[in-house]
C-alpha positions, 0 to 999 in steps of 0.5 A: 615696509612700516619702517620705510614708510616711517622714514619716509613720514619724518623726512617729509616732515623735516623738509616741511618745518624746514620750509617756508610760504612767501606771498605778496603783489608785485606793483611798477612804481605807479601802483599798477599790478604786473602779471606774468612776473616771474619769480624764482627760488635763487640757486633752484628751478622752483618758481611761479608767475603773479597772476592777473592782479600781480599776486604770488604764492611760493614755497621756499627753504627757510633762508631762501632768496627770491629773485623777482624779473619781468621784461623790460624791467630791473630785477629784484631779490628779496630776502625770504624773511617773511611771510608777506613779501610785496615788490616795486619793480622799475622800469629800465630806462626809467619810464613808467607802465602805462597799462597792463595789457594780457591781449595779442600775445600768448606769452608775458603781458606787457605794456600798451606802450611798449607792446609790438602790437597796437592795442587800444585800453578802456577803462569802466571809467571812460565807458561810462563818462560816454553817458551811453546806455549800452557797451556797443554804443559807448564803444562807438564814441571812444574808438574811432575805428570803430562803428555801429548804427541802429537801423529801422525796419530790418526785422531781426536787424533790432534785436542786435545792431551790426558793429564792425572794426576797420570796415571789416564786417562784425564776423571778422572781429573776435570777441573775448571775454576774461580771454575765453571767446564768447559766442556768436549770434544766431542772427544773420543779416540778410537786409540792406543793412550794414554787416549784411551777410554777417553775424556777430557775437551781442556786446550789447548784452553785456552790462557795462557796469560789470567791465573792469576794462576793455582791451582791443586789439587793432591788428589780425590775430588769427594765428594767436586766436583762431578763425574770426580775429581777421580785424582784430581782437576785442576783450572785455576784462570783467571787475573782480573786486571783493570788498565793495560795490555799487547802485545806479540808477539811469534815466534818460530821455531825447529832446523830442521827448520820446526814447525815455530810459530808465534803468537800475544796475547793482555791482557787488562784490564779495568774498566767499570762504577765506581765499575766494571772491565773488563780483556781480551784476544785476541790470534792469532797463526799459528803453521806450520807443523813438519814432523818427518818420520822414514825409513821404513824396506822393508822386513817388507812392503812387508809382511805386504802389501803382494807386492813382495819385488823388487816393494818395494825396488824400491819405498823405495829407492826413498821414504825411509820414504815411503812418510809418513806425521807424526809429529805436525801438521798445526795448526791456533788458535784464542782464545777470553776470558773475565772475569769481576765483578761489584759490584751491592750494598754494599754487591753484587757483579756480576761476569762473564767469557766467552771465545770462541775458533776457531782451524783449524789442519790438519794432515795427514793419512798414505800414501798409496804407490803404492804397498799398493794401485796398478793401478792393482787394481785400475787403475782409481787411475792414473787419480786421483792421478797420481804425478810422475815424468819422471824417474817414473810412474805417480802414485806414491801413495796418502796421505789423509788429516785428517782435524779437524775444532774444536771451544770451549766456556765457560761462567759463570754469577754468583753473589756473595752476602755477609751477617751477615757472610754468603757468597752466590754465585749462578751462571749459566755455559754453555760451548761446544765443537764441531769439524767437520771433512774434508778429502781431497786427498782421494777416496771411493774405494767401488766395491759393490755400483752401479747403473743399466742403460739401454745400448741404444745400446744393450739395456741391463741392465749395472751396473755402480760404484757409487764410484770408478773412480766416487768418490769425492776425498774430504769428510765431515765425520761429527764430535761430539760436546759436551754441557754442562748447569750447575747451581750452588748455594754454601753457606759457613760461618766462624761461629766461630773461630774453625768452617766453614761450606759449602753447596751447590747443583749443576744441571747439563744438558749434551749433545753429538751429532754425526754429519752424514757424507755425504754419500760418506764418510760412504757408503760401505767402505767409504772414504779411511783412515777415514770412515764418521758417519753412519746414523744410528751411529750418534743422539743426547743424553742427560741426568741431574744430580743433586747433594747436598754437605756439607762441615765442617772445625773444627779447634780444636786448632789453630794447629789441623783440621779436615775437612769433605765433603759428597756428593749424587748426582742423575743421570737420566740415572744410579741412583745416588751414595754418597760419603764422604771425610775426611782430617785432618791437624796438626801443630807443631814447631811453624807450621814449621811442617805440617802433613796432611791426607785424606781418601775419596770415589769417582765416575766417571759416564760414560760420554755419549760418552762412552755410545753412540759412535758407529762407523766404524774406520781404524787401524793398525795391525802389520803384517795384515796392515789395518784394518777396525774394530768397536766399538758397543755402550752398548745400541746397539741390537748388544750389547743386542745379545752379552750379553754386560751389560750396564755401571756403573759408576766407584768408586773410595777410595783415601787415601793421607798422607803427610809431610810439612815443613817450617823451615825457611822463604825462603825454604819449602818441602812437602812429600805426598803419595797417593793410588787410588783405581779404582773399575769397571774401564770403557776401551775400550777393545781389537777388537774382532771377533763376528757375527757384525765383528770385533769389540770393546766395552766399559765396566766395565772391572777390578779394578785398584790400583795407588799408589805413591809419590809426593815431591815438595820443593823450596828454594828461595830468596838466595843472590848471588852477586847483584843477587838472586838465587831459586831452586825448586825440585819437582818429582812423583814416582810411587810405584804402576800402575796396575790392581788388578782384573781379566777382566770381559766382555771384552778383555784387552790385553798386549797392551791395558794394556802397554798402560794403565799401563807402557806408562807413565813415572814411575818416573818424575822430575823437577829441576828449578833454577832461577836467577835474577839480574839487567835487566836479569832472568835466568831459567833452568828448567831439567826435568827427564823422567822415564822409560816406557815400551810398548807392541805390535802387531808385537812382539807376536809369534816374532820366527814366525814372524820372519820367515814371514819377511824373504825374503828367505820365498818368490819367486822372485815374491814375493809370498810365498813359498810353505810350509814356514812359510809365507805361513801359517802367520797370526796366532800371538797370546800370549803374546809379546816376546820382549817389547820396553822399552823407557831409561830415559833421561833429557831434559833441557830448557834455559831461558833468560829474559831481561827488555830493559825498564820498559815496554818492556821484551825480552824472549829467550827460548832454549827448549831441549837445547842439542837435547835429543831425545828418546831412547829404548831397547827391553826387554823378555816378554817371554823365546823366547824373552830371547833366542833372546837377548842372542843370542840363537835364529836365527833371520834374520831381526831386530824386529825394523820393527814390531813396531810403523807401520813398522818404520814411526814413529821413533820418533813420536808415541804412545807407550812410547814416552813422549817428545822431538819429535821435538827436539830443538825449538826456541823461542823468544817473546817481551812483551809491558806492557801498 
């Protein structure tokens, strides 16, 4: 044996002087890092892949070839001469790589150009030349499929504002971050609010200085990704250098002088040991409040609220806003991320990400005027709130806070491991997300909760409030928070010249918890504005999914692919479901032309806050004030006893068919046209009167159609003078947005269905022109934001309504008059007859960027540089409506005061406002590069 083994020992010492260790980057002719290239040891099956940076390691027999391919590009073989072998490879056909790409295949990265998918790429640089201070918001200026909105007064709704691609809602889009999925929110919408009945993951909580790039995917991608990709995919690419870093320092501020900004973001990057980096980020911002009131009708208060008209003239003329708070809130952040690697051997390598995130908003509920909360019914409400001045009463009403303390983490570990050709990445993310809410300058206003004592006078039995004039005025509602664990294992191949291939599973472990509130805050009525988490609401809920795919790419000449995925993913609360995608990609005039398909099926299971959250909420209802309604969850007894049927995921058939074209080096177009099918969509459907109250509940309600065009094209690069000029173009038109089918289980009325439907943008452009010479860039970026349309409560029945608001209805006290139309109120149902539609405007964003030094830039941002605001018209939604814009109706006060709350929220709100509620902002940051 000792003889063997010494043989043994000297051959393997022969073999390892005999062989070799080849590195080096393999580069396109533009300097741009190729990864997935495929690098084989000539006359052997021994090979590895260049990774994410286009880097490669491979051991070789001395006098070994290397033979270097990737698809559509030349091949090259290189002599192993040296230990450091770097590679150019050209483009057959001459063409140059625009941006490489890893999203929408599980197979070889390939170009945005000659990708079989549409695919949008955003560099660090075009995020912040937006001069937005958050990631969702720079997004909103940069693609025009995609919208988000701040909305005031929807409590939880300013923590996270809901984002969406396509019109989609934000559940059907997937966010990815480094390619690992990143965690949902625990927020659930459940307001008038767009993405009502939906979560989403926070992007916003993501520092944008810790972005190398952004990749978005504008197609379904369910089979290459699992449940959530039905619009798309969206993955953040996070910087990974080692050598450098920088300082920022931003501030801010609106024309109207409020909504001051100011914050610090440090991006550093390191090396750790001799084959490892380290990048991180460290970001601090505090965003002051911008309040945007409207003024209120009087008329319209005194009916909503049922007070006589002189009370509420009297507080209006002091208070024309009536005292409300709406607009962007207070909010602080601090925001931490690394991302890292090391390479452990020749062919392994470990990577890791984390990032944890702390918010703190407060807003504001509506404020609660003397007329809508009086001393005659609560007079200990002086005691608690009493704030006038000598020229009034002490008590002037009250305004409750909504207060959110929001954290969110991520993390991934994962290695990555390289041989004869096969790349294996196996990796474990955890991510969470968790917000406890406050609500402070309230009270519980609860007659029927008491307690009995003995009188020791009388000695009788006397009952005693345990709320009311014996209420805290602060509560903790409780909250949500969301976890996630998922393990991934990919493997993928460059097998020959004409075939890749990819395989992989996925385990993913969820779950949701509802935190109690205390017991103030949900006893009885609750806390005024915000009613805390019931016991018997709140729990903890959890489920698995398993998931297998595979995924092939055939190049069957060097201009023709076809790509095919299909996926069977296992979930242990609905079964499990398979799904299938494929795309096809042709070129042609020596890939100056481009012509690209894909045809796929897609799923979305219910996430668990949709099959779990049951609560308590206060809403506004035009012309009836507020409401206290409810949802009921599926798995409810209240649900088995009114017939609900449990949830089922939503399915989903994406067709996209696109042009693109490079006809020379410096311009590029791409043309895409996409049609989303939804069946079984899950919504949040109207409040309904049932044996439990009022009351919503989710269900698989109807099927919707999407349709639409995306059109993205630059043209860069341009000489002018020292200087040179790019445009870029891009727009999204939407052909189609409707629902297909009538509403199963549920209700889905015209508000509900304006707000799914018409309350984004039907068209959005973006026309960006930049220009750069010597130490100065300039940027002005117009973006073009399409009609909407909106429906709501105040505006059905409107000849009626009308009539309810005329003061001539009422007495000098305030009361109805015997036998007019205000005396019998309360019956508006029907449709709408008038709508609000939102006239297309443009906004336009200055930029200016100066480099006093090599190190030090200067950035000057003027966002909507001419103070578009947004505008609308009423429209019919039915013949009554027709007469009164033609004048053949008598009316007598405007409609104005039947929307948005009576008013308050003239710029601020939900229903078809889609930018600029601020207005003009200032900006100005200084970046120090180390």
């Amino acid at each position: 044996m000792k003889k063997i083994a010494l043989l043994l020992f000297l051959f393997n010492t022969v073999i390892i002087f005999a062989q070799q260790q080849v590195s080096g980057v393999v580069k396109d002719n533009t300097g741009t890092p190729l990864p997935g290239v495929n690098i084989v040891e000539k006359g052997t099956t021994n090979g590895v892949s260049t990774d994410i940076d286009g880097s490669y390691k491979i051991t070789v027999k001395e006098g070994a070839s290397l033979i270097f391919t990737y698809v559509g590009y030349n091949s090259v073989t290189r002599l192993a001469n040296a230990s450091q072998i770097d590679v150019a490879l050209s483009e057959e056909g001459g063409q140059n790589l625009d941006e490489v790409v890893v999203t929408g295949s599980r197979t070889a990265a390939r170009s945005n150009t000659t990708t079989a998918l549409p695919i949008d790429v955003l560099s660090s640089k075009d995020l912040t030349s937006t001069g937005q201070a958050t990631f969702d918001k720079a997004l909103q200026y940069k693609i025009p499929s995609f919208n988000t909105v701040q909305t005031p007064v929807n409590d939880a709704t300013s923590l996270l504002d809901p984002y969406e691609i396509r019109n989609m809602g934000p559940s059907r889009t997937l966010i990815l971050i480094n390619g690992k999925r990143k965690n949902l929110s625990s927020l659930l919408y459940v307001q008038t609010s767009p993405g009502r009945g939906e979560t989403g993951a926070d992007i916003s909580a993501i520092p944008t200085d810790a972005i190398e790039r952004v990749e978005i995917l504008r197609d379904g991608a369910s089979a290459q990704y699992g449940s959530d990709a039905i619009a798309g995919v969206m993955n953040i690419i996070l910087k990974k250098n080692a050598t450098d870093g920088s300082v920022t320092v931003r501030s801010g501020i609106t024309s109207e002088g409020d909504g001051e900004m100011l914050g610090v973001s440090l991006n550093q990057g390191t090396t750790v040991g001799e084959k490892g980096f380290l990048n991180y980020t460290i970001d601090f911002s505090k965003v002051n409040l911008a309040n945007r009131p409207g003024n209120v009708d009087a008329a319209g208060e005194a009916a909503d609220f049922g007070a006589t008209l002189a009370n509420v003239q009297s507080f209006l003329a002091r208070h024309p806003d009536a005292k409300n708070i709406n607009g962007s809130p207070e909010t602080a952040a601090a925001k931490f991320l690394i991302n890292g690697g090391n390479d452990i051997s020749d062919n392994t390598k470990l990577y890791y990400n984390a990032a944890y995130v702390y918010k703190k908003v407060k807003s504001f509920a509506n404020f609660r005027t003397p007329y809508w909360r009086p001393l005659s019914d609560d007079p200990y409400l002086n005691d608690f709130f009493g704030n006038g001045d000598d020229a009034n009463p002490s008590y002037d009403g009250y305004g409750p806070t909504f207060e959110g303390d929001l954290t969110d983490y991520n993390g991934t570990l994962g290695f990555k491991n390289v041989k004869n050709g096969w790349n294996t990445d196996a990796s474990v993310t955890v991510g969470g997300n968790k917000q406890v809410y406050s609500v402070n300058n309230s009270v519980n206003r609860s007659t029927d909760i008491t307690t009995t004592s003995i009188d020791p006078v009388t000695g009788l039995p006397v009952e005693t409030p345990v709320y009311r004039e014996n209420s805290p005025i602060s509560f903790k509602p409780g909250g949500t928070s969301f976890n996630h664990v998922v393990g991934n294992i990919d493997v993928s191949k460059i097998v020959s010249d004409q075939i890749s291939i990819g395989f992989g599973t996925e385990f993913r472990s969820e779950y949701f918890t509802v935190m109690e509130g205390d017991k103030a805050s949900w006893e009885g009525t609750g806390a005024d504005s915000f009613a805390g988490n019931r016991p018997e609401n709140s729990g903890k809920w959890n489920r698995y999914n398993v998931g297998v795919y595979l995924d092939v790419a055939f190049d069957i000449t060097k201009d023709f692919l076809i790509n095919g995925t299909v996926r069977h993913e296992e979930y242990s609360d609905f079964g499990g479901a398979t799904v299938w995608k494929a795309s096809t990609r042709y070129k042609f005039l020596d890939d100056k032309i481009t012509l690209r398909g894909s045809v796929s099926t897609g799923f979305r299971a219910p996430t668990l806050h949709q099959i779990y959250t049951q609560k308590s909420q206060y809403s506004f209802v035009a012309g009836q004030g507020i409401q206290i309604s409810g949802i009921i969850n599926n798995v409810s007894p209240q649900a088995r006893q009114l017939g609900i049927p449990s949830l089922d995921p939503e399915k989903s058939t994406n067709v996209t068919v696109g042009i693109g074209a490079k006809p020379f080096r410096n311009f590029n177009i791409t043309v895409d046209y996409y049609n989303i099918k939804v069946e079984d969509r899950i919504v949040l459907g109207d409040r309904q009167d049932t044996d439990f109250g009022n009351v919503a509940w989710f269900s698989n309600s109807f099927d919707s159609r999407t349709s639409g065009l995306d059109i993205v094209a630059g043209y860069n690069n341009i000489g002018i003078g020292e200087g040179k000029l790019g445009f870029n173009v891009s727009g999204n038109i939407t052909l189609e947005n409707e629902r297909i089918s009538p509403v199963t289980n549920n209700s889905f009325g015209d508000i509900l269905e304006a707000l799914t439907f018409t309350s984004r943008p039907d068209t959005k452009w973006i026309l960006g022109i930049n220009y750069e010479i010597g130490k100065f860039g300039f940027s002005l970026n117009n973006t073009y934001f399409g009609k909407t349309q909106f429906a709501q409560d105040g505006l059905q029945n409107l000849e009626k309504t009308y009539l309810d608001y005329n003061p001539a209805n009422y007495d000098a006290n305030g009361a109805p008059i015997t036998g007019s139309i205000a005396e019998g109120r309360g019956n508006i149902d029907g449709h709408p007859d008038l709508r609000t539609e939102f006239i297309p405007k443009i906004v336009t964003d200055l930029g200016i960027n100066f480099s006093a030094t090599e190190r030090l830039t200067i950035a000057a941002n003027i966002n909507n540089l001419f103070n578009v605001m947004p505008e609308w018209k009423f429209v019919k939604g039915s013949e009554t409506g027709n007469n009164i814009l033609n004048g053949s109706e008598a009316v007598t006060n405007s409609p104005s005061n039947l929307i948005t709350f009576n008013q308050r929220y003239s710029r601020m709100t939900y229903d078809g406002f889609h930018f600029s509620q601020l207005g003009t902002m200032f900006n100005l940051s200084l970046n120090y590069k180390f």
